[in-house]
VOPALO-455732 format. One record per residue (C-alpha): residue number from 1; residue in three letters; y, x, z. Coordinates in steps of 0.02 Angstrom, whole numbers. Each point is the difference from the previous one (the first is absolute). Layout:
<sites>
(site NUM,"Ala",(Y,X,Z))
...
</sites>
This chain:
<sites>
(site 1,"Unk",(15217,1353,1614))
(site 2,"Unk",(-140,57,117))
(site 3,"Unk",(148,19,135))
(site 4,"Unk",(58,-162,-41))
(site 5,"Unk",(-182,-78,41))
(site 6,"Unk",(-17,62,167))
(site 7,"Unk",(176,-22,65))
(site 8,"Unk",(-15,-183,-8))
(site 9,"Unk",(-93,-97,113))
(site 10,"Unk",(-131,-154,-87))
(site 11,"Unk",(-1,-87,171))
(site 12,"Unk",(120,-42,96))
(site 13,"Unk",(-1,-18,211))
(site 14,"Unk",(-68,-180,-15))
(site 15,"Unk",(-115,57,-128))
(site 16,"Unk",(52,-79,-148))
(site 17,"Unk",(36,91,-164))
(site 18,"Unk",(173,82,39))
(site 19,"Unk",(145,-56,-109))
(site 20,"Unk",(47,178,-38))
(site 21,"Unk",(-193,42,-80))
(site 22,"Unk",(9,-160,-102))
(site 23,"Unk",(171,4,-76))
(site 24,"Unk",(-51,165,-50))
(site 25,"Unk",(-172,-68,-90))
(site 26,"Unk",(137,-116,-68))
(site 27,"Unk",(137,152,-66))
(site 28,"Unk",(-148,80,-73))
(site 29,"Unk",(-73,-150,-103))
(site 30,"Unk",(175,-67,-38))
(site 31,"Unk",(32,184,-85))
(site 32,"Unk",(-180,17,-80))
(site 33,"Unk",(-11,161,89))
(site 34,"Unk",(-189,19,-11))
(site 35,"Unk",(-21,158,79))
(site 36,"Unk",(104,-63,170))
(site 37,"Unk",(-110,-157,11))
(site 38,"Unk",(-141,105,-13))
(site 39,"Unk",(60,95,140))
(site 40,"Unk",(38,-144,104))
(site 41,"Unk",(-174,-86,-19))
(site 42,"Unk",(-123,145,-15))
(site 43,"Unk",(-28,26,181))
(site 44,"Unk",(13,-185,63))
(site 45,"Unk",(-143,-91,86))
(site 46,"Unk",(-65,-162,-109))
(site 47,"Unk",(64,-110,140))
(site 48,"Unk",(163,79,-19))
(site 49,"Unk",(5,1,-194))
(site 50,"Unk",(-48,-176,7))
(site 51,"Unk",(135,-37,136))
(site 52,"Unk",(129,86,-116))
(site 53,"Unk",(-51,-112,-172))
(site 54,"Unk",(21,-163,101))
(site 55,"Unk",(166,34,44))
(site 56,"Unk",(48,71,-155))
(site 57,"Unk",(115,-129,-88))
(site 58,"Unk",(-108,-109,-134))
(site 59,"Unk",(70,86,-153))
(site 60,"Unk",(-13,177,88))
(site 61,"Unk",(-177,-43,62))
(site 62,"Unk",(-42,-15,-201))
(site 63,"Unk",(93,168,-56))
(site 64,"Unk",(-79,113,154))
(site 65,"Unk",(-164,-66,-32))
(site 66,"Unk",(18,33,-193))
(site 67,"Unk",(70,183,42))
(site 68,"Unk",(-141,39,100))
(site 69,"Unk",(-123,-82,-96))
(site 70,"Unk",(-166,109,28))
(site 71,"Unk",(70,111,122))
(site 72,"Unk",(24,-155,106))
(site 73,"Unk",(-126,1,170))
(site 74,"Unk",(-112,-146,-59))
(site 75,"Unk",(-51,-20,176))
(site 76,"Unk",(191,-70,42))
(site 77,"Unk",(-50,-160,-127))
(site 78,"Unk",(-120,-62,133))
(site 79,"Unk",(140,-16,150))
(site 80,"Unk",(91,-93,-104))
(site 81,"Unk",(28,-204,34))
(site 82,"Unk",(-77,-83,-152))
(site 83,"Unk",(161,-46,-59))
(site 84,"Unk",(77,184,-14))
(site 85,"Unk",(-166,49,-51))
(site 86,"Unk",(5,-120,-150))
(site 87,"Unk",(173,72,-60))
(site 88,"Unk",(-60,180,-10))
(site 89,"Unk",(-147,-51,-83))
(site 90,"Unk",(102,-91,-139))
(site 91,"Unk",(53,197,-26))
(site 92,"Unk",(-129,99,0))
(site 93,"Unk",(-88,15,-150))
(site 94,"Unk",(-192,-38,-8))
(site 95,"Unk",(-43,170,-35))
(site 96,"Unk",(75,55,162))
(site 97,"Unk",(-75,-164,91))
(site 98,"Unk",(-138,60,-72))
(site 99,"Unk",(-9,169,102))
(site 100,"Unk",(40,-79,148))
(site 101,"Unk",(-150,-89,-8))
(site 102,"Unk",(-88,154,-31))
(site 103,"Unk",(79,88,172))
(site 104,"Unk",(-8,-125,114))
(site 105,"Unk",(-149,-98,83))
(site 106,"Unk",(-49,-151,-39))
(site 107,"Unk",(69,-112,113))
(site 108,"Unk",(194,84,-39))
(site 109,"Unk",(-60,-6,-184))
(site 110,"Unk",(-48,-195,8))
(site 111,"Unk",(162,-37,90))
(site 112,"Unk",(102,75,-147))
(site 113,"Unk",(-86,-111,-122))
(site 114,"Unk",(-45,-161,90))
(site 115,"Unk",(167,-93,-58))
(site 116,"Unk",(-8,77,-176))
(site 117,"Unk",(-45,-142,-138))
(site 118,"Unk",(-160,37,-64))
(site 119,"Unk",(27,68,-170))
(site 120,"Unk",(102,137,83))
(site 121,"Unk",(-132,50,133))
(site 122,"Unk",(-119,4,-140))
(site 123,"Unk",(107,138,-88))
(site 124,"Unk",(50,96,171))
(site 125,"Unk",(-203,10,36))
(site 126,"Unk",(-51,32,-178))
(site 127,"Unk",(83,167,40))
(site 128,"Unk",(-94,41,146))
(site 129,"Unk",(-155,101,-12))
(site 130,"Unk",(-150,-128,5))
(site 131,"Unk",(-71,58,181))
(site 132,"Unk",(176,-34,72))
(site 133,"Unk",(24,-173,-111))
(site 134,"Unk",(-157,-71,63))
(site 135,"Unk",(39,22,178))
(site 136,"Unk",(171,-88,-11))
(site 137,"Unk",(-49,-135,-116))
(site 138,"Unk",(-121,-39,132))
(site 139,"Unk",(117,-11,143))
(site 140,"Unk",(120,-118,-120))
(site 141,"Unk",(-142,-136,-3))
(site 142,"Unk",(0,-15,160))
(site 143,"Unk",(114,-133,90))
(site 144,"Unk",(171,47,43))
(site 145,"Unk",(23,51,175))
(site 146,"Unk",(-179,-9,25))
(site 147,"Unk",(-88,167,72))
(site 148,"Unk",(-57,38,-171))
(site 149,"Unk",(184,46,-58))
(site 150,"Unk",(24,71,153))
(site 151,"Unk",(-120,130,-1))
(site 152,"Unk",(-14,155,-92))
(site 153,"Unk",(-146,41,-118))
(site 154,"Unk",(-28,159,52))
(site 155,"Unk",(-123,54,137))
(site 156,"Unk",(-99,148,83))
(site 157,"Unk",(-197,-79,-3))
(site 158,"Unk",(-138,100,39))
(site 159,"Unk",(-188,-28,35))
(site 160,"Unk",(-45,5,185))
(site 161,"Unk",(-132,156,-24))
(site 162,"Unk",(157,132,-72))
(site 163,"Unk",(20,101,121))
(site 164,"Unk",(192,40,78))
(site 165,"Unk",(4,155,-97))
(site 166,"Unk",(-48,-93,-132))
(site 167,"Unk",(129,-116,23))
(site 168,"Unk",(146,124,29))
(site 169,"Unk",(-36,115,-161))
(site 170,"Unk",(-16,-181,-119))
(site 171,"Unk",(197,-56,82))
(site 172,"Unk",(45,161,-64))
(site 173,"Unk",(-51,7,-175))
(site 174,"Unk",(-2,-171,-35))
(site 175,"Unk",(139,-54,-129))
(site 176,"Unk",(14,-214,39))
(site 177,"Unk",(27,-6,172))
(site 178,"Unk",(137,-95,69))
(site 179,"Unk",(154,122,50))
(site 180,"Unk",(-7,-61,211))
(site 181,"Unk",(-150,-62,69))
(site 182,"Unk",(-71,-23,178))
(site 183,"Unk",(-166,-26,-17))
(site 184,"Unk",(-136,23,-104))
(site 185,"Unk",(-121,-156,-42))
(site 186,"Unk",(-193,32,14))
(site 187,"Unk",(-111,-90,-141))
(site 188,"Unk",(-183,-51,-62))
(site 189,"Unk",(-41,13,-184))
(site 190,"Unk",(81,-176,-32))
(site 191,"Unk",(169,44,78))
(site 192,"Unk",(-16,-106,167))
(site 193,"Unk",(88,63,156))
(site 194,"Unk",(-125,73,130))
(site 195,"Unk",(119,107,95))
(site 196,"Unk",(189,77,7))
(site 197,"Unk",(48,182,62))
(site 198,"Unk",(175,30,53))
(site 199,"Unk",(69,154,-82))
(site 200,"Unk",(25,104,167))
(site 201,"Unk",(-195,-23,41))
(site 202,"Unk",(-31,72,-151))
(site 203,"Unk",(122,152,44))
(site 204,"Unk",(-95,18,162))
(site 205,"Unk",(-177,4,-56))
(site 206,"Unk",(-116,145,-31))
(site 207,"Unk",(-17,9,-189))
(site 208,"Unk",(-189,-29,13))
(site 209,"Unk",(-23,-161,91))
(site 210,"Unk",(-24,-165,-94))
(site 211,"Unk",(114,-118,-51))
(site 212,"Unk",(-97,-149,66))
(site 213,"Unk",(-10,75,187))
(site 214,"Unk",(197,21,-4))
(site 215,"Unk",(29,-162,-76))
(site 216,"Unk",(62,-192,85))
(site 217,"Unk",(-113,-124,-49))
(site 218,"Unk",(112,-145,43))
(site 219,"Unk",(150,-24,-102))
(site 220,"Unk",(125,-149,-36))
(site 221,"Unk",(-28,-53,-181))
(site 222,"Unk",(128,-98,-83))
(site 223,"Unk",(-28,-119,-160))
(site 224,"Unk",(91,44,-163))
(site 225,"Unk",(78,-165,-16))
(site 226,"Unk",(58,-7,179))
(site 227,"Unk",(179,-55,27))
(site 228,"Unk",(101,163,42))
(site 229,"Unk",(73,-78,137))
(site 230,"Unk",(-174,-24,92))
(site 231,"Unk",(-22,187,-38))
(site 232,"Unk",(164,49,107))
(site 233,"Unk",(-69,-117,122))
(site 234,"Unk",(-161,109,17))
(site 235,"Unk",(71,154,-9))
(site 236,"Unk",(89,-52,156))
(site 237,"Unk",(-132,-93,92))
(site 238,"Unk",(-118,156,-24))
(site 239,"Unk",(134,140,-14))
(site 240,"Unk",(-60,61,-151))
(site 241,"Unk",(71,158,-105))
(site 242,"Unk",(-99,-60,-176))
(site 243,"Unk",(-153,-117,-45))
(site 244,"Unk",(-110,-19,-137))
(site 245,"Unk",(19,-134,-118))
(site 246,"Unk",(-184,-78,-52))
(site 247,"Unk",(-28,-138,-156))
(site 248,"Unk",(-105,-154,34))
(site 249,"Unk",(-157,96,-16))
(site 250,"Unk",(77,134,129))
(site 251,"Unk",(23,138,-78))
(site 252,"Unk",(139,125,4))
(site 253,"Unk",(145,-24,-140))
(site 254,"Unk",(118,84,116))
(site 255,"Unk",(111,37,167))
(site 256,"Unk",(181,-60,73))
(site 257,"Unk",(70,114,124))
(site 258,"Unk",(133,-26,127))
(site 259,"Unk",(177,41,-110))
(site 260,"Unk",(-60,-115,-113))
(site 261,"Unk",(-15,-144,148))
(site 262,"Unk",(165,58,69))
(site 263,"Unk",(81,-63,-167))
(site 264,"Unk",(-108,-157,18))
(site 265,"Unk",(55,-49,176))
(site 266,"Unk",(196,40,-49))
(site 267,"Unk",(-8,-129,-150))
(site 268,"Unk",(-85,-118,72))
(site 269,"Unk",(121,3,154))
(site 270,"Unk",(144,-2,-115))
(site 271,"Unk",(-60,-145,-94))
(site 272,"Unk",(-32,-103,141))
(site 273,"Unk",(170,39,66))
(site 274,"Unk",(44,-46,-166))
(site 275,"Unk",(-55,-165,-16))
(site 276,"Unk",(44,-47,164))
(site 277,"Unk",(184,12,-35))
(site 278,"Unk",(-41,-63,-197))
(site 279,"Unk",(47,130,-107))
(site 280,"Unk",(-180,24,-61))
(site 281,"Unk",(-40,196,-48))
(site 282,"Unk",(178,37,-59))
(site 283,"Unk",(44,191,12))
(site 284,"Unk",(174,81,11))
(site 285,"Unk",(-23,54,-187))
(site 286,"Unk",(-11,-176,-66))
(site 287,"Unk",(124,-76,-116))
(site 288,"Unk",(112,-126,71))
(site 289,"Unk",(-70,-133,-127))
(site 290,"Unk",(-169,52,61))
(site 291,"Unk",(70,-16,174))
(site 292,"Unk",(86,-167,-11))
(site 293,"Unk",(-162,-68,-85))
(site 294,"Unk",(-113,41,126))
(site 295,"Unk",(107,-60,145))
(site 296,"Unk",(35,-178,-91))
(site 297,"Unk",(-155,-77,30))
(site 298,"Unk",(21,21,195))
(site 299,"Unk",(167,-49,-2))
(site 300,"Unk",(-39,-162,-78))
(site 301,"Unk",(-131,-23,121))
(site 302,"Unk",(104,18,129))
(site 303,"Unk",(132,-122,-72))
(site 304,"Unk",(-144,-128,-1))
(site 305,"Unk",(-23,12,181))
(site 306,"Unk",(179,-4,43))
(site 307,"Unk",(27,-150,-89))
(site 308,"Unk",(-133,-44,97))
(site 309,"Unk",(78,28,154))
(site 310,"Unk",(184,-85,-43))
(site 311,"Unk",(-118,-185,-34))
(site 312,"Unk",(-58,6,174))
(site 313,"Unk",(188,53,32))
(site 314,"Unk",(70,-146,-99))
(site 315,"Unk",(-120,-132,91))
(site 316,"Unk",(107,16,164))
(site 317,"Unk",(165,26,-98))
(site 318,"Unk",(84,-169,117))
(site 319,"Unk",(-50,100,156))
(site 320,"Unk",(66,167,-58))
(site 321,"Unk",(179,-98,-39))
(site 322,"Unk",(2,-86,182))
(site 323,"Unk",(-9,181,66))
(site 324,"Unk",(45,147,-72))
(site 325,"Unk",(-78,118,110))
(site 326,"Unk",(-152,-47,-87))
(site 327,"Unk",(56,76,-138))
(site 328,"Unk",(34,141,85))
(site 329,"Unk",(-145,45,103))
(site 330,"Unk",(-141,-58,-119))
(site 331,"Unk",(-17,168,-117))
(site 332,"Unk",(-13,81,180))
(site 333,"Unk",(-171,-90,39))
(site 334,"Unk",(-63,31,-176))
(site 335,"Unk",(63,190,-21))
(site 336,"Unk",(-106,27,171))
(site 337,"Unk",(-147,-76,-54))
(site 338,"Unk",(-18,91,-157))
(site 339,"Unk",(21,157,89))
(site 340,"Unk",(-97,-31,125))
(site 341,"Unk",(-138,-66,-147))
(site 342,"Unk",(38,173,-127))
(site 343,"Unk",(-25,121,151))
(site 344,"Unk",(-186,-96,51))
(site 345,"Unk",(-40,6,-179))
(site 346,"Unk",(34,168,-42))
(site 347,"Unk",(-99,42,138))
(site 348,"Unk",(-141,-106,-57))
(site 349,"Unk",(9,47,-197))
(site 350,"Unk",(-1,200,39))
(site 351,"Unk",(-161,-61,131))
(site 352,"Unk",(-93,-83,-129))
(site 353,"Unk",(43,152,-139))
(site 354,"Unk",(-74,138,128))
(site 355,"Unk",(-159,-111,60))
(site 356,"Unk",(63,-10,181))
(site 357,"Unk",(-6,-188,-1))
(site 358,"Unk",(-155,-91,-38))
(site 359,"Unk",(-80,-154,22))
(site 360,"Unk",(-83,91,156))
(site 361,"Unk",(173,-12,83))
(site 362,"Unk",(120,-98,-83))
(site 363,"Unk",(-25,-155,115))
(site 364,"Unk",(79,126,139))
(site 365,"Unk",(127,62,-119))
(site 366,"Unk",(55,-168,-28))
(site 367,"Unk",(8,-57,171))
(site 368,"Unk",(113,163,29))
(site 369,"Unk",(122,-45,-115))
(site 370,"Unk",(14,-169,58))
(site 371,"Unk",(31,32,156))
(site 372,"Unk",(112,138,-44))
(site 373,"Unk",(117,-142,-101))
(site 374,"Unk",(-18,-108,140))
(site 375,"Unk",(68,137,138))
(site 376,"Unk",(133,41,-116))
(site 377,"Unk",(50,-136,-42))
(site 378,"Unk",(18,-67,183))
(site 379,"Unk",(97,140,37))
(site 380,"Unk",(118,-27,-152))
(site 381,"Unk",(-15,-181,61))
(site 382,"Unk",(98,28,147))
(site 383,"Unk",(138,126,-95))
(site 384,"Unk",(46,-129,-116))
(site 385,"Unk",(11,-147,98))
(site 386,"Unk",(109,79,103))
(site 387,"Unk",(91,97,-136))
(site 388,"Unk",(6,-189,-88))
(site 389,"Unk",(56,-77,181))
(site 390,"Unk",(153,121,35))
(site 391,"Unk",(72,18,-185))
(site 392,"Unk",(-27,-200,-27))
(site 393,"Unk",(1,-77,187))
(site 394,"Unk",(-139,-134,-49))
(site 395,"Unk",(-147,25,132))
(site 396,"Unk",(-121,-124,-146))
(site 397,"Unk",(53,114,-138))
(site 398,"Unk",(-57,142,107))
(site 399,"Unk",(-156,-69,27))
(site 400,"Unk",(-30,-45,-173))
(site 401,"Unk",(35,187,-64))
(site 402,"Unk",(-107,85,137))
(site 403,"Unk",(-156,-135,-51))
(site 404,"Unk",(18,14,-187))
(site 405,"Unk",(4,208,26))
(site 406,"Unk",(-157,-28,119))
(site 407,"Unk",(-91,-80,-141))
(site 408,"Unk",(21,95,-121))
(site 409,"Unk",(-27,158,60))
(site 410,"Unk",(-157,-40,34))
(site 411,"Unk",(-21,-76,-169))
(site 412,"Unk",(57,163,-75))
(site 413,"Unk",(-113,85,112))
(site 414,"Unk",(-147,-90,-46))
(site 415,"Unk",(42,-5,-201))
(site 416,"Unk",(38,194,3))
(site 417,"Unk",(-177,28,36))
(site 418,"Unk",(-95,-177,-77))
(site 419,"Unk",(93,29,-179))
(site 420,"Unk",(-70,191,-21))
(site 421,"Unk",(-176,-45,72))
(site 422,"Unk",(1,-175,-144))
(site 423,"Unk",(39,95,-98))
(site 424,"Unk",(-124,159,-4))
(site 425,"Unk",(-142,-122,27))
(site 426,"Unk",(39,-106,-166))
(site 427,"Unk",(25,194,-81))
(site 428,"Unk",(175,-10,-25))
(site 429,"Unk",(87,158,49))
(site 430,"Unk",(113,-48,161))
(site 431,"Unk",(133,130,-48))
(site 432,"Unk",(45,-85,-159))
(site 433,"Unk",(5,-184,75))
(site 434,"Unk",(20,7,174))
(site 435,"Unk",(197,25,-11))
(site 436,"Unk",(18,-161,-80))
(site 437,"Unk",(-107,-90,107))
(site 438,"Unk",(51,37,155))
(site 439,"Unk",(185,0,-44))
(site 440,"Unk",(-29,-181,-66))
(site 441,"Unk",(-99,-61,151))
(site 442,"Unk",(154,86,140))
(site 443,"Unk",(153,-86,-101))
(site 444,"Unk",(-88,-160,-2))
(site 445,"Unk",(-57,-20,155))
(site 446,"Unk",(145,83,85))
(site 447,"Unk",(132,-146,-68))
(site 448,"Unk",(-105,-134,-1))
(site 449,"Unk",(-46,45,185))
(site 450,"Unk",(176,16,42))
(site 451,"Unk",(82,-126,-107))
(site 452,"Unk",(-137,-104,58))
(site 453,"Unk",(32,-17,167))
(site 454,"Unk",(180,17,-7))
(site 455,"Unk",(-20,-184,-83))
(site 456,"Unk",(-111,-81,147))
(site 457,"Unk",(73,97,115))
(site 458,"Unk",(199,-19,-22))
(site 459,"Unk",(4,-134,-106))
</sites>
């Protein structure tokens, strides 16, 4: 079995779990062959492992998680998407949950239990020695994906007159420190921050010298009920590696380091990708029920505005039968515009999401876009109405196409980057309503514009 193990490869050249490794995670559940799974898994990295149960067929997921059952990694449970994470939780017993809890640190542990109801979370924790329990009950009262849920609990404090020896021989005997760490968080009596000392100082120092001469005074302190997304954002304004986590009164109640941010700035990225396109914070694993549901609402949205769209449409429905090559050319000047307007918003929505645009410069971002619309759609201008002029050889309908492109490109321009800003400024998040918007305003204007003048002009 060993030889079986090593021959196969878990990744493949685009580094994806190879098809080989998982149809033989697959052959081993599908046989209840206990000690080959065991074989297969033992070795594998969490990220792997977790990599491996996604992908795992629902009904297989169930049967290798029961088979494993406390010899599973309980570290793999925290790479999971909330919705895979849900279905192997529905397996595990609470007396296993339970020792996960126990092994991991507090910020894995509270993401294990958040979604629980709370009768079940009650049982899980009741469990859990009472050291442990207290430290993740905590973290659960705090808001979700707020800095308090994002940190972990555990911490290396010390008073600023320990010396480095001090220091070094207290990491090494004491048993409720956190299992990675970078640095170590200097106190008073009442547990506010007076200084931080990255680990490697503390490598380099003489044994005998104080803590306080070593230590940084200045540090960048972030609120427990801070939004996790503002945390990502000052991890990367300050290129931070971890910060301490202070109450309202300022005092330490923990730390977030970077891998924990990294996660942060991936879901958030995802979800604004997400409700861009609006599909919400669907994953792979979900059901197609679950799927169909979520997408719905959008969908109807979207019919609303494309019914929208066909009034204007209808109000010029005599022109449109005098000349069909109205009919014809018309979803050209409104397809254009909403591109144009979708590639100025997504530029504006992933702006206002990383704090590049402001009210400092948004006057100059807006006058950018406009004139970006209004160059483009000059030069599209003159494509068209020639494009419209050789296939149609009408000089007026020409002209009408290459002013109603003109328009609204510029329109789009100038709603692909007024919509997001609105929007942010009345706190509505711009990826979730922009789409719509700016969709609605393009179609609109683009046949009204050209139907418009294909009526005064023409006719």
């Amino acid at each position: 079995m060993a030889e079986i193990a090593e021959e196969l490869q878990i990744r493949d050249e685009d580094d994806e779990v190879s098809a080989e490794f998982l149809d033989a995670i697959i052959g081993a559940v599908e046989d209840d062959d206990l000690p080959q799974l065991r074989e297969l898994t033992y070795a594998l990295h969490e990220a792997d492992l977790a990599d491996v149960i996604a992908l795992l067929p629902s009904g297989r997921r169930e049967q290798f998680v029961s088979m494993l059952d406390t010899e599973l990694n309980y570290a793999a449970l925290t790479e999971l998407e909330e919705s895979v994470r849900d279905d192997v939780l529905e397996v595990l017993p609470n007396e296993t949950l339970a020792e996960a809890v126990r092994e991991l640190e507090t910020d894995d542990a509270v993401y294990l239990l958040e979604d629980l109801d709370e009768a079940e979370q009650a049982d899980i924790l009741a469990k859990v020695p009472e050291e442990e329990r207290a430290a993740v009950v905590r973290s659960l009262e705090y808001e979700e994906d707020s800095a308090g849920r994002l940190m972990q609990s555990e911490v290396v404090a010390v008073p600023p007159f320990w010396s480095v020896g001090q220091t070094i021989d207290y990491m090494r005997t004491a048993d409720d420190l956190p299992n990675s760490f970078f640095e170590i968080f200097v106190v008073d009596p009442s547990f506010h921050l007076v200084g931080t000392v990255p680990v490697s100082r503390i490598l380099r120092t003489r044994r005998e010298w104080s803590i306080e001469d070593i230590m940084d005074e200045e540090q960048t302190l972030i609120p427990v009920d801070r939004d996790q997304e503002e945390v990502a954002h000052q991890f990367q304004r300050y290129n931070l590696v971890s910060a301490a986590v202070v109450d309202a009164d300022e005092r330490l109640v923990g730390a977030i380091t970077v891998d924990d941010v990294v996660d942060v700035i991936q879901e958030e990225a995802s979800e604004d990708m997400h409700r861009l396109a609006g599909v919400g914070d669907e994953g792979l694993a979900d059901t197609v029920l679950e799927t169909t549901r979520n997408r719905f609402v959008w969908l109807l949205i979207n019919l609303a505005t494309a019914v929208l769209a066909s009034l204007v449409i209808s109000m010029f429905d005599a022109t449109i039968e005098q000349m069909v090559a109205l009919a014809v050319l018309m979803p050209i000047v409104a397809s254009m515009g909403g591109n144009a307007g979708t590639q100025t918003m997504t530029v504006a929505v992933r702006a206002i999401a990383t704090r590049d645009l402001a009210p400092a410069n948004a006057l100059r971002v807006v006058m950018r876009e406009t004139l970006v619309g209004l160059l483009n759609g000059v030069v599209f201008a003159v494509i068209m109405g020639a494009l419209a002029y050789f296939w149609f050889g009408q000089t007026g309908l020409g002209i009408v196409i290459a002013l109603a492109m003109t328009i609204n490109m510029l329109v789009a321009g100038l709603s692909g980057i007024m919509i997001p800003l609105m929007l942010d400024h009345f706190e509505i998040d711009p990826a979730v309503a922009s789409s719509v918007f700016v969709t609605t305003v393009t179609d609109v204007v683009g046949f009204f514009a050209f139907l418009g003048l294909a009526a005064f002009w023409l006719f």
